[in-house]
N, C-alpha and C positions, 0 to 999 in steps of 0.2 A: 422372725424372718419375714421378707416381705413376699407378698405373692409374684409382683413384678418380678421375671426373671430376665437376666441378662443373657446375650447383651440387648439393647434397645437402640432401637436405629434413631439416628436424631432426625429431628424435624428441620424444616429451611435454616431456620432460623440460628440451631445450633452447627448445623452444617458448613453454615458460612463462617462464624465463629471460628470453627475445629479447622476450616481452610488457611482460615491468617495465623490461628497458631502455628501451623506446617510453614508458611510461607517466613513466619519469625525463624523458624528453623532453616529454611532453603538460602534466606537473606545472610545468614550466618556464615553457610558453607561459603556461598558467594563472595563473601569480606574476603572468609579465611583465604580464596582463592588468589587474591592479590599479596602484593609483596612489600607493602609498605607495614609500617607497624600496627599504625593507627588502626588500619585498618584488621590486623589481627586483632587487637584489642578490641573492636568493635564486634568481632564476629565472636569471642568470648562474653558481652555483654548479650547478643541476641540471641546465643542457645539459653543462657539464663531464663531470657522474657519469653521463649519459647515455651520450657518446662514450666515457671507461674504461670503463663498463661492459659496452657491447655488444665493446670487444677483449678485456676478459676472457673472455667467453662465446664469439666467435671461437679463442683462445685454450685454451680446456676443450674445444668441441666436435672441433677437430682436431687435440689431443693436441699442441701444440706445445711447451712447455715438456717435456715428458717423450719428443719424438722430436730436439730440440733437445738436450737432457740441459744445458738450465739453468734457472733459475730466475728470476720474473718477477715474484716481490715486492716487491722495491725498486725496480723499474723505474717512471719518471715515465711522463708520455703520452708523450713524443716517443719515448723509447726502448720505449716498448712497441710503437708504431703501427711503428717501423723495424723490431723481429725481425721480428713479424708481418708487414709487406711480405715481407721479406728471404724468409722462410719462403714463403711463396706462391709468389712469385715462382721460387723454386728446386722447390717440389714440382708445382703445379699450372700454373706460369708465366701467374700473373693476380697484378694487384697492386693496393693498398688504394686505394682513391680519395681524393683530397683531401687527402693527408698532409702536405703544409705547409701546407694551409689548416687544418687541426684546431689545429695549436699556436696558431693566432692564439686557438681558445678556452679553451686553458691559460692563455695569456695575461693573457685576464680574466678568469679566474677568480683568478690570485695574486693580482691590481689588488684583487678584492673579500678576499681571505682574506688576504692578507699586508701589501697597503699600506692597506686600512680604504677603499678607494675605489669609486666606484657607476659603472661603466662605462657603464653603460645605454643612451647614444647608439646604441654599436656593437651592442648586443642584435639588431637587426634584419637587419645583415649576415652575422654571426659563428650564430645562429636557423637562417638560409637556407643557412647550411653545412655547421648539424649535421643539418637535415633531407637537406638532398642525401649526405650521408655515409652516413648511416641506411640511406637509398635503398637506394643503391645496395652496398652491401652485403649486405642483405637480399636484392637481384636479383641482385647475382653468384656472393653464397657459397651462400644457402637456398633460391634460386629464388623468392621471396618478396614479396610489395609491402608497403606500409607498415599499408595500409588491411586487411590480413591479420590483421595487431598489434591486439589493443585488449582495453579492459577487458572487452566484453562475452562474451568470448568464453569468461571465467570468471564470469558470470553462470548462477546453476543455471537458473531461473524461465527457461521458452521462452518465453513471450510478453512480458516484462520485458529479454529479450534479443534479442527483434528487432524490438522497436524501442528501442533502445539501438545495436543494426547500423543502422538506418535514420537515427539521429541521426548516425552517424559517414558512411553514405553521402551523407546531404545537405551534411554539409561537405566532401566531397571533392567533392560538384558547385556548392559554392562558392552553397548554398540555404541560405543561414544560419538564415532566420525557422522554415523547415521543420524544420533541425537541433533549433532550440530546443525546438520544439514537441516534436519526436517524443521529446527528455529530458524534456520535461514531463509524459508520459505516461508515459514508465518510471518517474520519481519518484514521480507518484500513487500508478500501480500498485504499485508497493514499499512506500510508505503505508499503504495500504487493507488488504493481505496483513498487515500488522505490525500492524496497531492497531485489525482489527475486533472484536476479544477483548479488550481492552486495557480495565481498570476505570476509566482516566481518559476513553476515549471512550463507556462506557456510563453512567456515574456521571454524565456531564456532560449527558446529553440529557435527563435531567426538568427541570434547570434551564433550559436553550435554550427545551424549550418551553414553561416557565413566562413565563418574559421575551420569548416572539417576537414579542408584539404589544403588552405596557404598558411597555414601556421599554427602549426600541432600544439606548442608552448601553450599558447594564448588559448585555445581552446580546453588544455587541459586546467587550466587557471579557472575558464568559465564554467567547467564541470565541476570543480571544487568549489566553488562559490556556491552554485547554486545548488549543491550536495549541503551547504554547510545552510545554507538560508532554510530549506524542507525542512532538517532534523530543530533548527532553531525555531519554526514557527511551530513544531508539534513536542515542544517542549522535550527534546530527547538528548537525556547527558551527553554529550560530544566526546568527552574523555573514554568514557563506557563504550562508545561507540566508535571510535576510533582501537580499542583493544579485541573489541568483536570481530571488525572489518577484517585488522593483522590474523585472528583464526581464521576467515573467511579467506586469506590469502593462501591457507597451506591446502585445504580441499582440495582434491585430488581430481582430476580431466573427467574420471566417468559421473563425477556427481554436478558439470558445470556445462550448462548451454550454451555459454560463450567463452567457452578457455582461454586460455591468451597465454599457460605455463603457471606455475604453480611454484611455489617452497617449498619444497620435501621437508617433512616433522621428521626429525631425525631420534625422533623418541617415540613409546605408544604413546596415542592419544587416551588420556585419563579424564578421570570422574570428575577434576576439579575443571577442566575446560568445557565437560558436557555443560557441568552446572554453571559456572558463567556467563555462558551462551544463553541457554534456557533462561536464565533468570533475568538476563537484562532485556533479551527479547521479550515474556512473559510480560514484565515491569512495566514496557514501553509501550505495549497494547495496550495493556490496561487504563497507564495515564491517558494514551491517545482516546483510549471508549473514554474515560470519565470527563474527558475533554469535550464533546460533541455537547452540542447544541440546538433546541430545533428553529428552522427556519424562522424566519422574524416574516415572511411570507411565502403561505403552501399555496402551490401553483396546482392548479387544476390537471392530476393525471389519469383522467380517467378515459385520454382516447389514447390508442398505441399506434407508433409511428414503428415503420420498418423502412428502410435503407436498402440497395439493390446498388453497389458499384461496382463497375467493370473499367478495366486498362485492357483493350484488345482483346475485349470479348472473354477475360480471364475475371472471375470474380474476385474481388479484394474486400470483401466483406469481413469482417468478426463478427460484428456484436458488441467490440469492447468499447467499454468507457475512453474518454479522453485524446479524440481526434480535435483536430483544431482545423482553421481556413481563416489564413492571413492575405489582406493585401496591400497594397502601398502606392503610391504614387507613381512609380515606375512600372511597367509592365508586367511586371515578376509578381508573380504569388507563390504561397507556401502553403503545401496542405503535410498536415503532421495525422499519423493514423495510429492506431494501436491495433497489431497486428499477432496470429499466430505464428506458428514455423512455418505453416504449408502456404500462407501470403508472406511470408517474410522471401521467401522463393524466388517469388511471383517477382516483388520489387531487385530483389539482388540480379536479377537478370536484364531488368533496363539499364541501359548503356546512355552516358550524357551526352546530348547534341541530335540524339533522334527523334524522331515524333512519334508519337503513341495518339490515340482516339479513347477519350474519357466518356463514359455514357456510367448516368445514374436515373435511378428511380426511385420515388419516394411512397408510401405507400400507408394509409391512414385507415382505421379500422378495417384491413385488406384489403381495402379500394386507391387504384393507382389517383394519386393527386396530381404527379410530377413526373419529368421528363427533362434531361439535359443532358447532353455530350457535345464535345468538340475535343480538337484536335488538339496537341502541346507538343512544346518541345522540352525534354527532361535538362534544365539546366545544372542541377547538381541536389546529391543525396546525403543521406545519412541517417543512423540507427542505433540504437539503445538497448540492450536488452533491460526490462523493466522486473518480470520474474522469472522463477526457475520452472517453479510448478503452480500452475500448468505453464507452459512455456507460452511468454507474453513478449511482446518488441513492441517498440515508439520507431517509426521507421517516417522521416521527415524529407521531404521533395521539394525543391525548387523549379519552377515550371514558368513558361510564358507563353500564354494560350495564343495559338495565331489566329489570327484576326478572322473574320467573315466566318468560322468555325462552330462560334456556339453558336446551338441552338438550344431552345427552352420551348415548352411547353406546358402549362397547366390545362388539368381537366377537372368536370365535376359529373359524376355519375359516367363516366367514361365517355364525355363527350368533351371536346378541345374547348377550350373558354380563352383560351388567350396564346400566343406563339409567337416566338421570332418570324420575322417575314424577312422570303427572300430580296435581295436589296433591287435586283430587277422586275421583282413584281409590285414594287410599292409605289407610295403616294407622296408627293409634297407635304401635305399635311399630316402624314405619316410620319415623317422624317422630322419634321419640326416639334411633334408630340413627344415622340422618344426622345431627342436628342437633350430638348430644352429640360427636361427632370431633372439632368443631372450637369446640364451647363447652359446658364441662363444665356450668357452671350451669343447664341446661335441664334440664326435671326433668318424672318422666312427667305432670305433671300439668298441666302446659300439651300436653302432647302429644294426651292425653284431650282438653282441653275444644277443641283446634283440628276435630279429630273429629266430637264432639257440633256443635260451631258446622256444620260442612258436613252434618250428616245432617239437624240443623231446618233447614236451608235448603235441602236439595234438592242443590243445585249452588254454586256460586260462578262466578260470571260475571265479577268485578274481583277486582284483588289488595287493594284497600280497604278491600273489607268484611271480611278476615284482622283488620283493627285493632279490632274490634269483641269479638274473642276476649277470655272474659276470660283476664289475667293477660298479655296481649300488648305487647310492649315496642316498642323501634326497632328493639335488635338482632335479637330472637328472627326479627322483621316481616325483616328486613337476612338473616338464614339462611334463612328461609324459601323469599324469592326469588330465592338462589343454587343452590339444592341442591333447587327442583320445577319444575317447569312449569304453566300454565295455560293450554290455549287449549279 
């Protein structure tokens, strides 16, 4: 008899092991889940590799082929699952659960590998024998429960991992709708982390909000697309993912942030929907982690920037990842934000065609750097919900700053270094300095007569009477009221 008593907790090593046997078994349930044959048949071959696979790892973990002094290569399951008793039984005097019941799933697995045959009536009996097998093994050799085993538990992301636990603890209380949910919310979240950088979800928001209100078709066309380009570039089965979505369709109003009506299941929700949920979510995280990469260059993060926006003196701050600031040729800019409920609020209350006052602060080891605000007029919106939990929104704005409005400021050690000047307190050689950075063709001699035009007048009280300048164009009029102020 050996002194070692059971059970014995395994080490990393065998741990990870004992996870992908379970996971042979989870991928099983998941085949069976589907309705093609193939697929039964496949999921009759993986509870097989499930059961060899956890006596191999029995097997390695307590040295038995090398305190045996033979060999267990060629050994089928029945002759594997008998040393193994055999050996328990003589060291520890415990022995393997289930051992004639297991052959019945060698059985059928030669039925599907050898005679070309789909057993799949028996899946249901032969399922409940390799789960009971699993068991108890787990509780008599590793001291272990099943619910121990899972994918999450090689999830890096802590919050993407516990609720991916939470998905696996609702289906062992047999809370299926719950299960689904709480993978629904690991999936997003694994989404949103992967694809708020991603040039096909920024590329695609001037179009969204181009189309969000003259042509619904066309915009739903470019939300498919660019639904379909994310799951393509983070390598996520499409098919898999399209049968997940259809469950995501039946969830019910109180578990959905953005309802829109639902499909009534007109059946309970069961164990085989928890488990294909979970598993394809689980599956997808996982490829996505083993998919990263590190940087090809680490940029220097060792000073912290913090952000301070306000619309009307209302803060629209998060904190989240994945704002953007588009502009174009045209006067129009896009700022796209990622937003809570309580800023999501904030924006559903601006109305298109009014002006709002934009003022931001930037602010560098807690010392203000930055300073801008000016005035907009909201030309058109639109909004996304991105997750559930925590409740996350992509809330995107079309804007045309009016003129003479912004102001900028830089400081260093709280002292102003640099500022918009107002357009009646400047200088010719002011005017010619800003203007010329960003359009060579201004020439001192519109800079001169903008000058002389504010000294005959006194002051300038509109930015209108600027077009009165001679030699004054749209654009020269278009720099002007980028680069001064007036009030």
């Amino acid at each position: 008899m050996c002194e070692i008593k059971l059970p014995v907790k395994p080490n990393e090593i065998i741990l990870d092991l004992l996870i992908k046997a379970n996971e042979f078994l989870k991928h099983s349930f998941y085949h069976a889940s589907k309705e093609s044959s193939f697929d039964k048949m496949q999921s009759i071959l993986l509870l097989d590799a499930s059961i060899e696979y956890l006596l191999r790892i029995i097997n390695y973990s307590f040295d038995i082929e090398f305190n045996t002094n033979k060999n267990f290569d060629r050994y089928g399951l029945a002759e594997l699952a008998g040393e193994i008793n055999k050996y328990l039984k003589e060291v520890y005097n415990v022995q393997l659960p289930y051992v004639t019941e297991i052959k019945l799933i060698r059985q059928a697995r030669n039925q599907v590998q050898h005679a070309m045959m789909n057993p799949s009536v028996e899946f249901k009996r032969i399922s409940g024998i390799a789960e009971k097998f699993f068991n108890k093994c787990l509780n008599l050799l590793y001291g272990l429960e099943i619910s121990e085993l899972s994918l999450s538990s090689l999830i890096k992301n802590e919050e993407i991992k516990q609720q991916l636990e939470k998905s696996e603890q609702y289906m062992h209380e047999e809370r299926y709708l719950e299960s689904i949910v709480m993978a629904r919310n690991a999936f997003e979240n694994a989404l949103y982390l992967n694809t708020y950088e991603s040039n096909v979800r920024l590329s695609a928001i001037p179009c969204l909000l181009k189309h969000n209100n003259d042509n619904e078709y066309l915009k739903w066309f470019l939300e498919t697309i660019k639904e379909k380009l994310e799951l393509y570039d983070l390598d996520i089965n499409q098919k898999d993912y399209n049968r997940f979505k259809e469950y995501l369709g039946y969830i019910p109003k109180q578990f959905q942030k953005n309802w829109g009506g639902n499909t009534v299941l007109t059946r309970e929700w069961q164990k085989k929907d928890a488990m294909f949920c979970y598993s394809f979510v689980a599956q997808s995280i996982l490829r996505i982690q083993n998919m990263e990469t590190p940087p090809i260059n680490k940029i220097d993060d060792s000073d912290s920037y913090e952000f301070e926006e306000k619309i009307d003196n209302l803060c629209i701050t998060s904190g989240e990842k994945g704002g953007c600031y588009y502009t174009s040729d045209k006067d129009e800019v896009i700022r796209l934000f990622v937003v809570n409920a309580k800023i999501k609020n904030i924006f559903d209350t601006l109305k298109e065609g009014q002006i709002y006052l934009y003022s931001s602060d930037i602010y560098k080891n807690k010392h203000l750097i930055c300073r801008t605000n000016y005035k907009f007029e909201l030309l058109s919106k639109g909004f996304n919900l991105l997750t559930n939990e925590p409740e996350r929104w992509e809330y995107y704005i079309c804007i045309k700053i009016i003129p003479f409005t912004k102001y900028h400021e830089e400081l260093l050690d709280n002292d102003i270094i640099e500022k918009t000047v107002n357009i009646n307190e400047t200088t010719s050689k002011e005017i010619y300095n800003r203007l010329n950075k960003f359009n060579k063709s201004i020439t001192w001699k519109i800079s001169n007569n903008i000058i002389k035009y504010i000294k005959k007048a006194g002051k300038i009280t509109s930015p209108l009477e600027l077009l009165k300048v001679e030699g004054m164009n749209d654009l020269i009029y278009k720099e002007l009221g980028s680069n001064f102020v007036l009030y």
